[in-house]
N, C-alpha and C positions, 0 to 999 in steps of 0.2 A: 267637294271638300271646300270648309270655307276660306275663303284667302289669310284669312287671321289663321290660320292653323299652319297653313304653310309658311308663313311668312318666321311664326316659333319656331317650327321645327327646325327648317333651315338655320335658324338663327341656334338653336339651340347643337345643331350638328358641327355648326361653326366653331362655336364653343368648347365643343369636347374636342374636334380636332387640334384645337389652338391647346388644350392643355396635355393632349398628349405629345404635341410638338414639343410643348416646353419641358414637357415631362423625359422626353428624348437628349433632348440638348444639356437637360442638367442631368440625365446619367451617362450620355458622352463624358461631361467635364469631370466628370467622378471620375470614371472608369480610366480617361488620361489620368489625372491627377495621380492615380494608384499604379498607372502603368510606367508614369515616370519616376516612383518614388519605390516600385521593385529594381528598375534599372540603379537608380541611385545605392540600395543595399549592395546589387550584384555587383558593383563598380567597387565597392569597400568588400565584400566576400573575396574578391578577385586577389586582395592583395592579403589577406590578412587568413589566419588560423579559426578566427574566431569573431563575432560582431556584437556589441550592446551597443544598442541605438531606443534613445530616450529614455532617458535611464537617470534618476537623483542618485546622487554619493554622497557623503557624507564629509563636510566641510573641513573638519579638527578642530570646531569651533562652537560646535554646538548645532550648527544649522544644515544644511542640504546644496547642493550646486548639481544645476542641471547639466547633462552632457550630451550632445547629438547624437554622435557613436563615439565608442571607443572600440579600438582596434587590436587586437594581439598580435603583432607581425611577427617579423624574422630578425625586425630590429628591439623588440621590446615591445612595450603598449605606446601607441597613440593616440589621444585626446582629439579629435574632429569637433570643430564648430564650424559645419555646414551654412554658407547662405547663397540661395539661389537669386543673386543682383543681375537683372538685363541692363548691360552698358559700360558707358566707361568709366571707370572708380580709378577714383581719387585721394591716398591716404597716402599714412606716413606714420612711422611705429610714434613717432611724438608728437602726434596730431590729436587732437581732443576730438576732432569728429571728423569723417570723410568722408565723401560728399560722390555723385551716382548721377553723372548726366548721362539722361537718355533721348535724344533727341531734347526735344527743349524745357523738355522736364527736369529739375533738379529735386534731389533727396539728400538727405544727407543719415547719418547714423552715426553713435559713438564710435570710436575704437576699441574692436573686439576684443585688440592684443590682451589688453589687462585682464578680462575677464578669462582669458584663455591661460594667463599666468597661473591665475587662482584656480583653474581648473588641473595644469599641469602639477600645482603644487599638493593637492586634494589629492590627487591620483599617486601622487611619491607617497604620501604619508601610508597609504592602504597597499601599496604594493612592494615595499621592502627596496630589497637590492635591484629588482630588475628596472633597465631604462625607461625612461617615461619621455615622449616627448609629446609637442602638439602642433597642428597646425588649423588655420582658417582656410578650410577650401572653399574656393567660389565654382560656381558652374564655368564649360567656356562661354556662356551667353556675356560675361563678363571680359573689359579688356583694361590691360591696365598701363597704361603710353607712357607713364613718366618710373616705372617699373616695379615689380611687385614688391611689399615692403617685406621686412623679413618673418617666417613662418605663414606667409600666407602663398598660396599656393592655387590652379587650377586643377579642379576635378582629373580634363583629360591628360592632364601630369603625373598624376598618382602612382601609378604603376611603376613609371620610371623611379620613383624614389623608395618605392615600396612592391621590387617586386614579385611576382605570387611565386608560387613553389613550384619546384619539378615533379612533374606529373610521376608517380609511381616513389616517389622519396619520399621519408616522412617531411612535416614542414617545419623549418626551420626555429619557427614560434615555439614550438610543443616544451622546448627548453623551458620557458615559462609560463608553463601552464599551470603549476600550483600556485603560484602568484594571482594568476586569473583568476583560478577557481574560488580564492577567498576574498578577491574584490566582486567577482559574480554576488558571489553571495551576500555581500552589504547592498548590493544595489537595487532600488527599489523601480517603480514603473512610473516616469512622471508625467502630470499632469499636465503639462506644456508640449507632450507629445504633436508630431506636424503628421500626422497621418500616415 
């Protein structure tokens, strides 16, 4: 055999190796990514009657507002705007922006709170008399030292404020469930969905 021949092959088995490598690695980071974003549902399932997650509503204004999930608990509905920050955050309900050291990295990002106002108040107009509240949960990958500002919240806290129903009872939610059922029904499937 001539040495150019082998010299391709090898080179060319290298090749395929390396891309099924990569081929592996980027359906590992999928397959996590999905594995931690069914956990994240089950964590709002856990507490609530019922879940829309990514979901447009419709403003009273003419326009659309996205929502992460929205929750039907025991307390009413709640509005969730989800965000998974690694580190320690830095905010303040009258802060214009708060700010996300991670080691020596810094980030910064608006303050959710308003946007979560406009979301709680979008969800009153559509849902009548039943309660509406909202809050900003962060993962615990998040810590927050000078203390959490108000409506904002950690993921593995939820339960404690929201918690799920006795096994074999109906759940406490079902109260307003025809409230749900006619904001289900306006809510469309949005575009900004996080997978």
């Amino acid at each position: 055999m001539n040495p150019n021949d082998v010299i391709f092959q090898v080179t060319v088995a290298v090749m395929l190796l390396g891309l099924v490598a990569v081929g592996c690695v980027a359906g590992w980071r999928r397959w996590d990514r999905y594995r931690a974003r069914r956990q994240l549902v089950r964590s709002f399932e856990a507490v609530s009657a019922a879940v829309l997650r990514d979901v447009l509503i419709p403003d009273g204004s003419g326009g659309q507002l996205h929502i992460d999930f929205l929750l039907l608990t025991g307390r009413g509905l709640l509005v969730v705007d989800y965000r998974d920050v690694e580190g320690v955050v830095f905010g303040g309900e009258h802060m214009k922006e708060w700010a996300v050291m991670d080691g020596s990295r810094r980030t910064t990002f608006l303050n959710p709170l308003e946007a979560l106002y406009d979301r709680i108040a979008a969800v009153k107009l559509l849902a009548g008399e039943v309660p509406v509240d909202g809050r900003i949960v962060f993962t615990s990958r998040s810590k927050f030292p000078k203390g959490r500002p108000p409506r904002v919240m950690r993921l593995d806290l939820l339960e404690a404020d929201y918690p799920a129903a006795v096994p074999g009872s109906p759940h406490p939610a079902e109260r307003y469930r025809p409230a749900w059922d006619q904001l289900a029904a306006q809510a469309e499937p949005s575009p900004l969905a996080r997978g």
